[in-house]
N, CA, C and O atoms as CSV, one atom per row, in Angstrom:
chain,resi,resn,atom,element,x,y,z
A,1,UNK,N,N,166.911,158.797,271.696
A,1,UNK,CA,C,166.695,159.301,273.033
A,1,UNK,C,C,167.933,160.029,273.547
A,1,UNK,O,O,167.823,161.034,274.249
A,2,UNK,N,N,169.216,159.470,273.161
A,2,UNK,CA,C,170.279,160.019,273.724
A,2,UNK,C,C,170.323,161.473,273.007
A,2,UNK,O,O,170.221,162.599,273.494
A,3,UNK,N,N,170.478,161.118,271.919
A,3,UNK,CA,C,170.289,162.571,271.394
A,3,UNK,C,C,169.743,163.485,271.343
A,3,UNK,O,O,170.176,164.592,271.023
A,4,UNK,N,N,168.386,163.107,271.737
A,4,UNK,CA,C,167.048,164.635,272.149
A,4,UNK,C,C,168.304,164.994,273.810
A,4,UNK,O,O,168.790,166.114,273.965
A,5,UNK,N,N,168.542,164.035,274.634
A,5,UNK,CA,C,169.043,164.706,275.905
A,5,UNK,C,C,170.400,165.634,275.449
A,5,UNK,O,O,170.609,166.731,275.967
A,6,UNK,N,N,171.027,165.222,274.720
A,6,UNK,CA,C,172.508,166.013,274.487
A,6,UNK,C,C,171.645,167.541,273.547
A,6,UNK,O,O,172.085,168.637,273.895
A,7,UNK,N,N,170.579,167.555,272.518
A,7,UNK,CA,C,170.075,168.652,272.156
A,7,UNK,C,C,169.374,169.690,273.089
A,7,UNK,O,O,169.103,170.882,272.941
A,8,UNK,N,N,169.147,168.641,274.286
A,8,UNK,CA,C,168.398,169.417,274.907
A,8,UNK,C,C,169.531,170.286,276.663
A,8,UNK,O,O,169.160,171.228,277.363
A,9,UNK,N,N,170.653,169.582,276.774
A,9,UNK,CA,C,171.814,170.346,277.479
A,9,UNK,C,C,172.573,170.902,276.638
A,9,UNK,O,O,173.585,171.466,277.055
A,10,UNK,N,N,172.348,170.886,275.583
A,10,UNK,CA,C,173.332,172.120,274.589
A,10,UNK,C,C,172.640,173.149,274.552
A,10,UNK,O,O,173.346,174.153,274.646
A,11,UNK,N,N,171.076,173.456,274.413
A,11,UNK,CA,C,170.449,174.246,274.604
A,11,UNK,C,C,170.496,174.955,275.541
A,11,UNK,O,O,170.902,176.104,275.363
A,12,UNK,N,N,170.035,174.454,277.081
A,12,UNK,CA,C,170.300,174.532,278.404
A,12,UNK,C,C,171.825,174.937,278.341
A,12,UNK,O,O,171.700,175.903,279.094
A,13,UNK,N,N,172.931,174.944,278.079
A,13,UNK,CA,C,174.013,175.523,278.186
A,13,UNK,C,C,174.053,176.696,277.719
A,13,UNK,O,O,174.783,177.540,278.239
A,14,UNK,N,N,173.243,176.985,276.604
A,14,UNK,CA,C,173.184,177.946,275.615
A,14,UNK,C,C,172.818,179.132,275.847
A,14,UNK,O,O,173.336,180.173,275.443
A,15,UNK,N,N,171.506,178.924,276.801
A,15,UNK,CA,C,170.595,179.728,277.320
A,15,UNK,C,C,171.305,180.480,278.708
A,15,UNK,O,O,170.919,181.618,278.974
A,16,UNK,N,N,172.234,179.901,279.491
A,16,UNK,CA,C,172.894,179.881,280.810
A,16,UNK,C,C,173.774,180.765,280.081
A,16,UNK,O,O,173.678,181.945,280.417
A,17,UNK,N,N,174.593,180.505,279.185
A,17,UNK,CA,C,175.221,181.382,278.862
A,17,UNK,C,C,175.044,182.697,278.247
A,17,UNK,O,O,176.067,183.374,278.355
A,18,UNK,N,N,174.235,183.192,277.734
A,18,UNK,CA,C,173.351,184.319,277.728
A,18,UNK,C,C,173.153,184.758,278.796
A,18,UNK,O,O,173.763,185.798,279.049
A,19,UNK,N,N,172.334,184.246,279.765
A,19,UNK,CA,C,171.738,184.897,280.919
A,19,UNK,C,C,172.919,185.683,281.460
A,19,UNK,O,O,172.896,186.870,281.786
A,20,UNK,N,N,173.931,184.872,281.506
A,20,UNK,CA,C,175.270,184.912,282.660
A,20,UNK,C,C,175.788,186.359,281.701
A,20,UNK,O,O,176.217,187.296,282.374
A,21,UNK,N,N,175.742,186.564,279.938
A,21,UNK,CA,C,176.215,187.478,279.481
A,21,UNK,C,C,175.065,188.461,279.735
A,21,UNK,O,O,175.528,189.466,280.274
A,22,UNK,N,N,174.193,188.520,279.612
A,22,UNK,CA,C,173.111,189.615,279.816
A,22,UNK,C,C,173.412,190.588,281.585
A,22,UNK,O,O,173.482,191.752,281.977
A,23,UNK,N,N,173.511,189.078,282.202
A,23,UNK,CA,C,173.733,189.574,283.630
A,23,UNK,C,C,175.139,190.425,283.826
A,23,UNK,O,O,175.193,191.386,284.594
A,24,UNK,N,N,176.085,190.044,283.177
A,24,UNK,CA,C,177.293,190.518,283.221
A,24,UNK,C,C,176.823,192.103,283.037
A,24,UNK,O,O,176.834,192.918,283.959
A,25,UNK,N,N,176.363,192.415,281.521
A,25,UNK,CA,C,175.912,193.455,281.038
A,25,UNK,C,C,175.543,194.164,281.805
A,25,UNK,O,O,176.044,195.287,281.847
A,26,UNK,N,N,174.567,193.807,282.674
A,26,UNK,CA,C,173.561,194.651,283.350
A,26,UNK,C,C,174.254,195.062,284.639
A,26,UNK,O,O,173.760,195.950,285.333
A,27,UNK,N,N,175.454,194.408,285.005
A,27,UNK,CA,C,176.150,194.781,286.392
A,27,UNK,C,C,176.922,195.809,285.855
A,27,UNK,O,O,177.162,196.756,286.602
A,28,UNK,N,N,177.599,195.836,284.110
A,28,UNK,CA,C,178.684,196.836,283.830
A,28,UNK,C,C,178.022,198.086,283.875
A,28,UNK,O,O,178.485,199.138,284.315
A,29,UNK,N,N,176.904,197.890,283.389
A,29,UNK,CA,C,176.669,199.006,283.007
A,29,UNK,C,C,176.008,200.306,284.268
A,29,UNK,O,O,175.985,201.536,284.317
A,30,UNK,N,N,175.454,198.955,285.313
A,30,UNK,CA,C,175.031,199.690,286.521
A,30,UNK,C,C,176.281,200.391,286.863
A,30,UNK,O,O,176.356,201.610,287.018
A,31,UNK,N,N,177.450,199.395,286.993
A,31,UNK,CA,C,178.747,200.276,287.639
A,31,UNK,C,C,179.184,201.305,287.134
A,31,UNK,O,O,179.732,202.051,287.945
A,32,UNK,N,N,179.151,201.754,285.773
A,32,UNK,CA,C,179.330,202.381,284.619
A,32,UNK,C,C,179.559,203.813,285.452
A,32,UNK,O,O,180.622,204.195,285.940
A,33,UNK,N,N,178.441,204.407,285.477
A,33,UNK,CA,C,178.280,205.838,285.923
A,33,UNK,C,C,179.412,205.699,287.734
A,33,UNK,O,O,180.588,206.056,287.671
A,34,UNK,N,N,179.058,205.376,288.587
A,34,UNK,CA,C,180.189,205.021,289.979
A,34,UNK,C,C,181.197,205.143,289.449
A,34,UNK,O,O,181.633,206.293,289.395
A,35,UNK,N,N,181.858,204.244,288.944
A,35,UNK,CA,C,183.259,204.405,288.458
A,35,UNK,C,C,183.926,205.692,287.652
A,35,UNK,O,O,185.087,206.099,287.616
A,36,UNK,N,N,182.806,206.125,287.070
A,36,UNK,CA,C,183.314,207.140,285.943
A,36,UNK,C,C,183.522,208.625,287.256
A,36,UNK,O,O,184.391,209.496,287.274
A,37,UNK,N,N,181.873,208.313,288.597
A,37,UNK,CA,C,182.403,209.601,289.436
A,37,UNK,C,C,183.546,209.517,290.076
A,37,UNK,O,O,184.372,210.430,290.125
A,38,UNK,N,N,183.688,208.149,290.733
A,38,UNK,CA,C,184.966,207.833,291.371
A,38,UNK,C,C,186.519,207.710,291.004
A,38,UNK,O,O,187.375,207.842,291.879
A,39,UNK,N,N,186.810,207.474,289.792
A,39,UNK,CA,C,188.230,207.468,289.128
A,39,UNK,C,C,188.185,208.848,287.962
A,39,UNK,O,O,187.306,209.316,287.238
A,40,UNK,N,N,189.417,209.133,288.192
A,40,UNK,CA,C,189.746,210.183,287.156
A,40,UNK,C,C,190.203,209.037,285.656
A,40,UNK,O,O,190.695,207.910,285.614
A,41,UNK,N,N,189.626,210.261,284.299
A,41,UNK,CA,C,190.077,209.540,283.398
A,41,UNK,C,C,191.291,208.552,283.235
A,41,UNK,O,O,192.357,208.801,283.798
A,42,UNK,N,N,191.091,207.239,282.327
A,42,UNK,CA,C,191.997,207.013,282.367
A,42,UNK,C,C,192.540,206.789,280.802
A,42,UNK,O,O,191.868,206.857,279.773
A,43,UNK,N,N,193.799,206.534,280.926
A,43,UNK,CA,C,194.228,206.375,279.494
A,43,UNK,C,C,193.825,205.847,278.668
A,43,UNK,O,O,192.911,205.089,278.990
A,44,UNK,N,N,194.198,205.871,277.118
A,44,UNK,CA,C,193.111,205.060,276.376
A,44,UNK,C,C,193.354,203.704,276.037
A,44,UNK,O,O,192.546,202.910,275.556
A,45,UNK,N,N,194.457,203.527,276.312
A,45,UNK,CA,C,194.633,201.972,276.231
A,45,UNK,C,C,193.994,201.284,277.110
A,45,UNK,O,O,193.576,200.188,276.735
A,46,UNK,N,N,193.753,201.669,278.385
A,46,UNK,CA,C,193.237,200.905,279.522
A,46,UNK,C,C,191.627,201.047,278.789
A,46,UNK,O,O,191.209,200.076,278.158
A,47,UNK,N,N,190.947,202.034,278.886
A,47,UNK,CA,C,189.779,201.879,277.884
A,47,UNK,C,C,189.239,200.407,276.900
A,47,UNK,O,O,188.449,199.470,277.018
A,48,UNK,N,N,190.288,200.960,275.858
A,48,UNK,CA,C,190.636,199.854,274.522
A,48,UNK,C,C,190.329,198.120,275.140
A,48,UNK,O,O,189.511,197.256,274.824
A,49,UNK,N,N,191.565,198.197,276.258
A,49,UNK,CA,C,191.631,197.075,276.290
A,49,UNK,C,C,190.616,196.373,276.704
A,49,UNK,O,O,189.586,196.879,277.152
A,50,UNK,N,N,190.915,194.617,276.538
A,50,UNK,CA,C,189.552,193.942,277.065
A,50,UNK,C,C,189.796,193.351,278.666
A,50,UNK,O,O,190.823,192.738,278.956
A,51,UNK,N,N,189.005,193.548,279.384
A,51,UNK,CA,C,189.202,192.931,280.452
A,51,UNK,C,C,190.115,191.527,280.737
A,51,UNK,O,O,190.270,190.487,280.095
A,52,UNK,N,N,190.721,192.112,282.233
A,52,UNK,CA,C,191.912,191.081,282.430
A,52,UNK,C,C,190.829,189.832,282.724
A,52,UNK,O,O,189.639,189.739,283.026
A,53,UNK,N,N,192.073,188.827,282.426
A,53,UNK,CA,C,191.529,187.259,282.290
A,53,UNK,C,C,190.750,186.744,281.218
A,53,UNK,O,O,190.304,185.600,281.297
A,54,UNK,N,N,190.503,187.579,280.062
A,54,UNK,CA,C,189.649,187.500,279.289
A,54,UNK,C,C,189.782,186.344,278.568
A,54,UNK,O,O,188.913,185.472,278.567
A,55,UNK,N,N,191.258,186.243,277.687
A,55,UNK,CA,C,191.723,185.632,277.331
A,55,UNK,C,C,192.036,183.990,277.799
A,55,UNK,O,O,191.904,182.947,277.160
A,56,UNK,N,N,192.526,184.257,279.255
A,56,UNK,CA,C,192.335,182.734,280.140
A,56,UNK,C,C,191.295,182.348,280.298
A,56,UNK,O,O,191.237,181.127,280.446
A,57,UNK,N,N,190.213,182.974,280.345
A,57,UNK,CA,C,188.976,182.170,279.935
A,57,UNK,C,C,188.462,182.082,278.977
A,57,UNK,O,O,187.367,181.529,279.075
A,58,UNK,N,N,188.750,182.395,277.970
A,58,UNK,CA,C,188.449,181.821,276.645
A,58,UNK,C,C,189.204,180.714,276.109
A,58,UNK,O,O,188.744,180.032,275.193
A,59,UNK,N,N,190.606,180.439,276.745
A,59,UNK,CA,C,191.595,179.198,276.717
A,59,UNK,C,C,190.761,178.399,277.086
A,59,UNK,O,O,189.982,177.799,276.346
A,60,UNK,N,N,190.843,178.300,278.369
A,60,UNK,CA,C,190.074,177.692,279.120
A,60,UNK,C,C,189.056,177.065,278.655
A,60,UNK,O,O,189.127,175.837,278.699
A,61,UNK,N,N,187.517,177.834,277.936
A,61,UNK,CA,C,186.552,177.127,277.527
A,61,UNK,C,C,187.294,176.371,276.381
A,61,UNK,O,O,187.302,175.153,276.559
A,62,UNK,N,N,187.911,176.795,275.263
A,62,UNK,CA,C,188.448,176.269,273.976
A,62,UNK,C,C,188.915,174.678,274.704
A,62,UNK,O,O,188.506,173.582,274.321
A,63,UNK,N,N,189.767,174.910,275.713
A,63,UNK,CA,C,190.439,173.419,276.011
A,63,UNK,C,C,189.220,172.074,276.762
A,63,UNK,O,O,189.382,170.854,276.734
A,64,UNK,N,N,187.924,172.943,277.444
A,64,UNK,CA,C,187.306,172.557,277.699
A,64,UNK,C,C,186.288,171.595,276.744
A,64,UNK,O,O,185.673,170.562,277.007
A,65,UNK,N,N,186.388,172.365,275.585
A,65,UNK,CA,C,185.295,171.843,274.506
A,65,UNK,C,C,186.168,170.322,274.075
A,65,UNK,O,O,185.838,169.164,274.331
A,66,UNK,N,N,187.295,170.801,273.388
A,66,UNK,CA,C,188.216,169.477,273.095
A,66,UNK,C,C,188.725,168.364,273.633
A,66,UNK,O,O,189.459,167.573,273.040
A,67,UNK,N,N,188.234,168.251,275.114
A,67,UNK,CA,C,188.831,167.200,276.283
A,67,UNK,C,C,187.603,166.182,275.513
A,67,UNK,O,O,187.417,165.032,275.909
């Protein structure tokens, strides 16, 4: 029994997290075109790079999993 519930909030986590990436998606890409009329090019590193905090939240979950 315990274990169908922990299979079944790993799932439920699983799924949340998708949504939350899909949703992310769907806000970048709306902003996509705005931003591109509103700012002049920018360099290509800023491009390249990955969004700030990216990294602190990926710490973050990593330290989260191991507690």
């Amino acid at each position: 029994m315990l274990y169908q519930e922990f299979e079944l909030s790993r799932e439920r986590a699983v799924n949340m997290r998708t949504e939350v990436g899909r949703n992310r998606l769907e806000v970048r890409l709306h902003k996509a075109p705005q931003q591109a009329k509103d700012s002049p090019k920018g360099s290509l590193s800023e491009e390249i790079s990955p969004p700030r905090g990216l990294f602190a939240r990926s710490a973050a979950f990593a330290t989260a999993l191991f507690r």
